[in-house]
DOKE-904799 format. One line per 5 residues: number of its first residue (from 0); for each residue y, x, z of C-alpha. Coordinates in steps of 0.05 Angstrom, whole numbers, plus 5000, padded with zeros to 4 digits. Layout:
BEGIN
NUM = Y:X:Z | ...
***
This chain:
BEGIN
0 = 4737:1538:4354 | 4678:1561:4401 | 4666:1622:4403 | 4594:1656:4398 | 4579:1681:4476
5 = 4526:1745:4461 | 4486:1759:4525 | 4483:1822:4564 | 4417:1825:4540 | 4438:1814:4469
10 = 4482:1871:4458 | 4463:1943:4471 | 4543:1954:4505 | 4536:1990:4576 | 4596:2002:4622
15 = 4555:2073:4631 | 4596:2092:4564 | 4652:2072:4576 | 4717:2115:4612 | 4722:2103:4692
20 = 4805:2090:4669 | 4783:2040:4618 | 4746:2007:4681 | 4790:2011:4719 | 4841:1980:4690
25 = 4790:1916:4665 | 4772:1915:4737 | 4841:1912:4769 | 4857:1865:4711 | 4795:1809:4730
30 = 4810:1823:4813 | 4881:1801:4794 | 4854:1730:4769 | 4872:1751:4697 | 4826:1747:4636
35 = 4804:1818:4617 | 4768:1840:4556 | 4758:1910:4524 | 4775:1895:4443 | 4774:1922:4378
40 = 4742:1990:4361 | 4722:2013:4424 | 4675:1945:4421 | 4655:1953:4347 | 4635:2028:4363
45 = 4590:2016:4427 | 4554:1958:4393 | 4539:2011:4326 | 4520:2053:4381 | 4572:2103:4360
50 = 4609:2149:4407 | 4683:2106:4420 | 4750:2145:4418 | 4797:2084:4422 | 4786:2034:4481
55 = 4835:1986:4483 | 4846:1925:4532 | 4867:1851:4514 | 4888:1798:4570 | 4930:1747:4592
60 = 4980:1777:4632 | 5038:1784:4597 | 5076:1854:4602 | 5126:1837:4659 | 5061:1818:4691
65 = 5032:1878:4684 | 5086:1930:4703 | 5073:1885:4776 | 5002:1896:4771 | 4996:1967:4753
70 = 5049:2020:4781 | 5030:2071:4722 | 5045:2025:4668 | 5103:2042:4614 | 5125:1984:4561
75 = 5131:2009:4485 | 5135:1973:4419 | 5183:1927:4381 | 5141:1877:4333 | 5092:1872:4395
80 = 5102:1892:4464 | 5048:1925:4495 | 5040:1962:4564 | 5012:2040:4574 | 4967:2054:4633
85 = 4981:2130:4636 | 4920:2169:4678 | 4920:2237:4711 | 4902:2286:4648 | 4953:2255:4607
90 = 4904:2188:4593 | 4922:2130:4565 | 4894:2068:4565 | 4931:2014:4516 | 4930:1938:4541
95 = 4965:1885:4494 | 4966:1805:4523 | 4934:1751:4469 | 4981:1743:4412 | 4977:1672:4373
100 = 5009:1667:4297 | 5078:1674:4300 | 5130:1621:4277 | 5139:1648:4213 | 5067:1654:4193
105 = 5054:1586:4217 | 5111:1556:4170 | 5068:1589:4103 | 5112:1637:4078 | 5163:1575:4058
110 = 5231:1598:4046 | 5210:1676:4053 | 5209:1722:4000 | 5163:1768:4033 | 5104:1742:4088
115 = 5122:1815:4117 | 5125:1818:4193 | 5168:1849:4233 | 5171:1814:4297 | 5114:1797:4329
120 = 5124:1783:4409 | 5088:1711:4411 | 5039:1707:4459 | 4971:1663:4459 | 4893:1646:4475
125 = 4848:1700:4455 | 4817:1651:4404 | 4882:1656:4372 | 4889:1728:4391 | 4817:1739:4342
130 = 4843:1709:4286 | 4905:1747:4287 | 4856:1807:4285 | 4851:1844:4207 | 4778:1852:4210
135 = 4720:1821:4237 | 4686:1877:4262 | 4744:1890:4305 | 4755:1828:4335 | 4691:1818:4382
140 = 4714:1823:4457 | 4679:1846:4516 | 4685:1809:4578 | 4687:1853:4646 | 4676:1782:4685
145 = 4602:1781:4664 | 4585:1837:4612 | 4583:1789:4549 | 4610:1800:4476 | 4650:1742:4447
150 = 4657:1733:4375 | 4706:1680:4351 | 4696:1706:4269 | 4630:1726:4251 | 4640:1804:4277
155 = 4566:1805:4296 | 4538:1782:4235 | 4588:1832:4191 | 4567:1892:4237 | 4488:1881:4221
160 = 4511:1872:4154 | 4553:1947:4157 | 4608:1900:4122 | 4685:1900:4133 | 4711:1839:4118
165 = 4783:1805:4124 | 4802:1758:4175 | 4833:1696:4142 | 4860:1695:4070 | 4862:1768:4052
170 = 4916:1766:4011 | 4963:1732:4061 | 4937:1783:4115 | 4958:1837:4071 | 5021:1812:4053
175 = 5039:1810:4125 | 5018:1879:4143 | 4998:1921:4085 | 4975:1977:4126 | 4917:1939:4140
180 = 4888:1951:4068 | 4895:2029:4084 | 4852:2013:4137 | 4807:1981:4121 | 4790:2027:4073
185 = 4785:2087:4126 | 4742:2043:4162 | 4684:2027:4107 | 4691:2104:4096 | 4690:2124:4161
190 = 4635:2077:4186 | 4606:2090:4116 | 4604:2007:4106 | 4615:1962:4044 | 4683:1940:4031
195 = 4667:1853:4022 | 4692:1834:3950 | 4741:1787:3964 | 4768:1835:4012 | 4775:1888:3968
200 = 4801:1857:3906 | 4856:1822:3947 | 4867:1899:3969 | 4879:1918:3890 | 4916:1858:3884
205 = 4971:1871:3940 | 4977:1955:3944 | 5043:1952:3918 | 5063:1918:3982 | 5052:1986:4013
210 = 5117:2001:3987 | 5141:1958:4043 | 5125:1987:4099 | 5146:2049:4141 | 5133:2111:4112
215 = 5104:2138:4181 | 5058:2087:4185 | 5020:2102:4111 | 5021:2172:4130 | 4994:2162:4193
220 = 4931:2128:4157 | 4924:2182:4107 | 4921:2231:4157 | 4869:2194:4196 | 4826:2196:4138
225 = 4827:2262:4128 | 4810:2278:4204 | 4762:2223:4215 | 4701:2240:4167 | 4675:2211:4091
230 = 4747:2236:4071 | 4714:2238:4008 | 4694:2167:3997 | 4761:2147:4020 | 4802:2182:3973
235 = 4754:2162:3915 | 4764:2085:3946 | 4844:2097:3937 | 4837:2127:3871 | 4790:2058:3848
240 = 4844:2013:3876 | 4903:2040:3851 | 4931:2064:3909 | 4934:2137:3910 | 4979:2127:3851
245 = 5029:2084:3886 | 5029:2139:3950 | 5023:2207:3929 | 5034:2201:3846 | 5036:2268:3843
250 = 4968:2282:3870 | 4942:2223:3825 | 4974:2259:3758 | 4930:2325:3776 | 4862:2280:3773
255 = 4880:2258:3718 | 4878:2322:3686 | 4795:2322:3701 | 4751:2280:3658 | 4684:2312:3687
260 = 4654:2307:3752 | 4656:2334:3801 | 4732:2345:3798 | 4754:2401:3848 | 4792:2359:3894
265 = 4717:2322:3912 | 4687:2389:3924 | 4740:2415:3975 | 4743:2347:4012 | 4661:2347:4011
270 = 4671:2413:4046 | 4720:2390:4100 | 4668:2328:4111 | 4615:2384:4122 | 4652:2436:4158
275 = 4678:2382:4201 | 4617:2365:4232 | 4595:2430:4253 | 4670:2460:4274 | 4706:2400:4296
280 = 4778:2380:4287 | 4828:2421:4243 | 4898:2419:4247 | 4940:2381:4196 | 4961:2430:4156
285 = 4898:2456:4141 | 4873:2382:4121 | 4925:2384:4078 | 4923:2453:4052 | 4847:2437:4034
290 = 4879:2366:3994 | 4926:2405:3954 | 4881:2469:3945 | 4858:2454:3873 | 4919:2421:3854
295 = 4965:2492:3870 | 4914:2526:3840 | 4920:2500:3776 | 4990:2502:3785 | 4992:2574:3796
300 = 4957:2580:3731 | 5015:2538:3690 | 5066:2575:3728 | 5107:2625:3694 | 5094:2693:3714
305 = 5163:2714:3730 | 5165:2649:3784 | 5169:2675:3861 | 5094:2650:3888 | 5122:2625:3955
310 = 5187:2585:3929 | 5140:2562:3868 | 5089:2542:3915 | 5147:2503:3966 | 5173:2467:3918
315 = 5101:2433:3886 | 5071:2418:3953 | 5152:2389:3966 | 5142:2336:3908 | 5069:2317:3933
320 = 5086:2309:4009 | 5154:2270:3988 | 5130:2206:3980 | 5088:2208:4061 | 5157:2240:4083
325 = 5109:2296:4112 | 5146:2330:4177 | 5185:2393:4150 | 5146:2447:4205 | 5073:2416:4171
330 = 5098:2430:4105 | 5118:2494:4122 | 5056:2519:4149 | 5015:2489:4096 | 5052:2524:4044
335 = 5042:2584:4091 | 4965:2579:4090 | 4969:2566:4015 | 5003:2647:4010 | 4958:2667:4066
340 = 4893:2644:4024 | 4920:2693:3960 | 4933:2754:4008 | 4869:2746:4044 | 4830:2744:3970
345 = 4868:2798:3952 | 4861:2880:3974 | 4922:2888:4022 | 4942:2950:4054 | 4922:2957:4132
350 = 4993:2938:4147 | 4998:2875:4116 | 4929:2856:4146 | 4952:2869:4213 | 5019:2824:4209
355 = 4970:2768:4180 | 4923:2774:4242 | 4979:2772:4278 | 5017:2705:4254 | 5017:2643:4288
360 = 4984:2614:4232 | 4921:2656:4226 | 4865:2622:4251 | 4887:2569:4214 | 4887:2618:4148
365 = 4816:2641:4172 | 4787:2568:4173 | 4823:2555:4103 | 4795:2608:4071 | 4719:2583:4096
370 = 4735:2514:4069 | 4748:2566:3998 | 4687:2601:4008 | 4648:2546:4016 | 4668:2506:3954
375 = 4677:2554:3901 | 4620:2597:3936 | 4663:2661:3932 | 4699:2717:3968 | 4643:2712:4020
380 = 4659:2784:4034 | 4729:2777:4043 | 4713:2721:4095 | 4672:2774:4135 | 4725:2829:4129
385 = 4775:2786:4158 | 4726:2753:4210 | 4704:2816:4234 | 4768:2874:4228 | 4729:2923:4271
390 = 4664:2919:4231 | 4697:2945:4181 | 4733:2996:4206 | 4671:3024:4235 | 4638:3026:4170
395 = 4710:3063:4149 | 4700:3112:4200 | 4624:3126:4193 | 4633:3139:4119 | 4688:3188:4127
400 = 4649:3225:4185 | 4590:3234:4128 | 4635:3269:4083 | 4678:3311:4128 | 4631:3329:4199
405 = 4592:3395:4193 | 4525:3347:4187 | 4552:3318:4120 | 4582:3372:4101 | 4560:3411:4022
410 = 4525:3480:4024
***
C-alpha cells in the first residue's frame, strides 16, 4: 500500500536531537546507495516530543552488507539477524534490514499447533517491514534522504490519539510473539496512553501464551516496567488482564488478601514512580525489594516466631522470583536489603551500624529505606540518623560534654 509521506514541515522531528552515532550511521548508510531510516521508538518519542533512549536503524542492506560497509559492526541474534555499530564510550547503535512475513506466517498457521515464531531471518520492503511491526506507534520511519516521516499503518493518527493499537489481527500477532502483549502494556503505561479495545481484549484473550516464551524475555519486560515510570498503572493493567497471575502467582495470591484500596503494594510502587523522577534510576534489586516490600511484611507477621528472619525471608522472595527465573546475585541482594530495612528501623549498637555503612549494599539499603519512609510516612528519624552518622554523633558528644565539663557540671 502507499504509504503516508509527512513533510519536514509536518513533523516537529529535528536531527538537532538526535545522537551524532545515530547520524552517522543513517548517513554512511544513504552515501552507500542504501535506503536508511531511523524506526520504532526513537521515531515515536521525537514526534511526542519526548526525550528518545532507543534509536534504532532499519535499511536495506542486508547484514553481510553491512559488516562491508561499517568496520565496527558485530552480527547477533538467531530468529533475526541484526548488525551492532559499536561507538567509542561503549555506544551502540542497532540496525536490522526490512523483514517481510515469514513462510510460516504467510501459510496461516495451517498445519501448526502454535503460530509461535522462532525463526525469523526473511528479509523484505519496508512496507512489509511496517506491518511486521506490533504497534502502530512504532512503526513510522524517518527518512535521512530528505527528513520525512513515513507511515504505512496509521502511526500518526494513533499518536495524536495517545492510543496503542495492534498491527494486524491482534490475536494472531500475539500468538506469534506473546511478549508483545507485555509490551504493549509498558508502553500505554509508560507513555501514559489508552490501550485500543480490540487490542487489549485479544491481550486477555492470549496471556497464557506467555507461558511460551523464554523466561528471560518476560522478565526482561517486567523489569522495564518497573525502571521506566507509571509502574503503577502497569502492574494494575497486569492485575485487570490476568496476567500477573500467570507470571508471578505468588505476588497475585498476596493482593488478593486486600479488598480495600489503596492496597500497600500501590502505595510503594506510587513511591518509586515519585522518587524516580526526582533521583533517577535504581538498581534492580531495590525495584524489586520495593515490589515485594508489603508482601514480606505481611509475611513476617504470619511467620512463626521461632523462624530465622533471613532464611525465612530467602525462601518467600525464592517462590516469588521463581517463576521470572530472577538471577541468583539479584535475589541475593534483594533479600539483603529486605534484612537491611529491619536493622536500620531498629536501635543497633554502633558496631553493627558501622558494618552496615560499610556493605556493598548500603546505598542501596539507604534509598530502600526512603522508598519506606515515604509510603508509610515513618521512621523519618531513622532515615536522618543513617543519612547523616556524624550529625549524630555530634549531638552524642555535645550532650555528654553538658553533663560531665566543669560548665555543666552540679554545685
Amino acid at each position: 500500500m502507499e504509504p503516508t509521506i509527512i513533510r519536514r514541515d509536518q513533523h516537529p522531528i529535528s536531527r538537532k536531537l538526535m545522537p551524532q552515532e545515530v547520524l552517522k550511521v543513517l548517513y554512511r548508510l544513504h552515501r552507500g546507495g542504501h535506503t536508511a531510516y531511523l524506526c520504532g521508538g526513537g521515531v515515536r518519542d521525537l514526534f511526542l516530543l519526548r526525550s528518545a533512549g532507543d534509536f534504532d536503524v532499519a535499511t536495506d542492506a542486508e547484514p553481510r552488507r553491512l559488516k562491508q560497509v561499517f568496520a565496527n559492526c558485530r552480527l547477533v541474534g538467531r530468529r533475526f539477524q541484526i548488525a551492532h555499530i559499536l561507538f567509542k564510550g561503549g555506544k551502540i547503535i542497532e540496525v536490522s534490514t526490512f523483514r517481510k512475513r515469514s513462510e510460516q506466517e504467510e501459510d496461516g498457521g495451517e498445519g501448526r499447533e502454535s503460530l509461535l515464531i522462532k525463526r525469523d531471518n526473511t528479509f523484505g520492503t519496508p512496507a512489509e517491514d511496517a506491518f511486521r511491526r506490533d504497534f502502530t506507534i512504532n512503526a513510522l520511519y524517518y527518512n535521512i534522504a530528505d527528513y520525512t516521516v513515513i507511515d504505512y499503518v496509521g502511526g500518526r493518527a494513533d499518536l495524536e490519539a495517545r492510543l496503542v493499537r495492534s498491527i494486524g489481527d491482534p490475536d494472531v500477532r500475539f500468538q506469534e510473539d506473546p511478549i508483545r502483549i507485555l509490551r504493549g502494556i509498558r508502553l500505554a503505561a509508560c507513555l501514559d496512553f489508552r490501550m485500543e479495545e480490540n487490542t487489549w481484549q485479544a491481550m486477555i484473550r492470549q496471556r497464557e501464551h506467555l507461558l511460551e516464551c523464554a523466561v528471560s524475555r518476560s522478565r526482561e519486560e517486567i523489569m522495564k516496567m518497573l525502571q521506566r515510570g507509571n509502574t503503577r498503572r502497569a502492574f494494575g493493567m497486569l492485575v485487570q488482564a490476568g496476567i500477573l497471575e500467570i507470571l508471578l502467582p505468588r505476588l497475585h495470591e498476596f493482593l488478593k488478601c486486600f479488598q480495600e484500596e489503596p492496597e500497600p503494594l500501590w502505595r510503594y510502587l506510587e513511591t518509586l514512580d515519585d522518587l524516580r523522577i526526582s533521583k533517577g534510576s535504581f538498581s534492580d534489586s531495590v525495584l524489586l525489594a520495593t515490589l515485594t516490600a508489603a508482601p514480606v511484611a505481611m509475611f513476617l507477621e504470619s511467620a512463626s516466631p521461632g523462624d530465622e528472619v533471613g532464611r525465612a525471608i530467602h525462601g518467600f522472595l525464592e517462590e516469588i522470583f521463581k517463576p521470572l527465573a530472577v538471577p541468583r546475585m539479584v535475589r541475593s541482594d534483594t533479600t539483603l536489603l529486605h534484612l537491611a530495612l529491619r536493622h536500620m528501623l531498629a536501635a543497633g549498637r554502633r558496631r553493627r551500624k558501622r558494618s552496615l555503612r560499610n556493605s556493598p549494599v548500603f546505598q542501596d539499603a539507604l534509598k530502600f529505606l526512603e522508598v519506606y519512609c515515604r509510603t508509610t510516612n515513618e521512621a523519618w528519624k531513622a532515615l536522618e540518623d543513617w543519612r547523616h552518622p556524624s550529625r549524630q554523633h555530634r549531638q552524642r558528644r555535645t550532650r555528654k560534654t553538658s553533663l560531665f565539663s566543669p560548665e555543666g557540671a552540679t554545685s
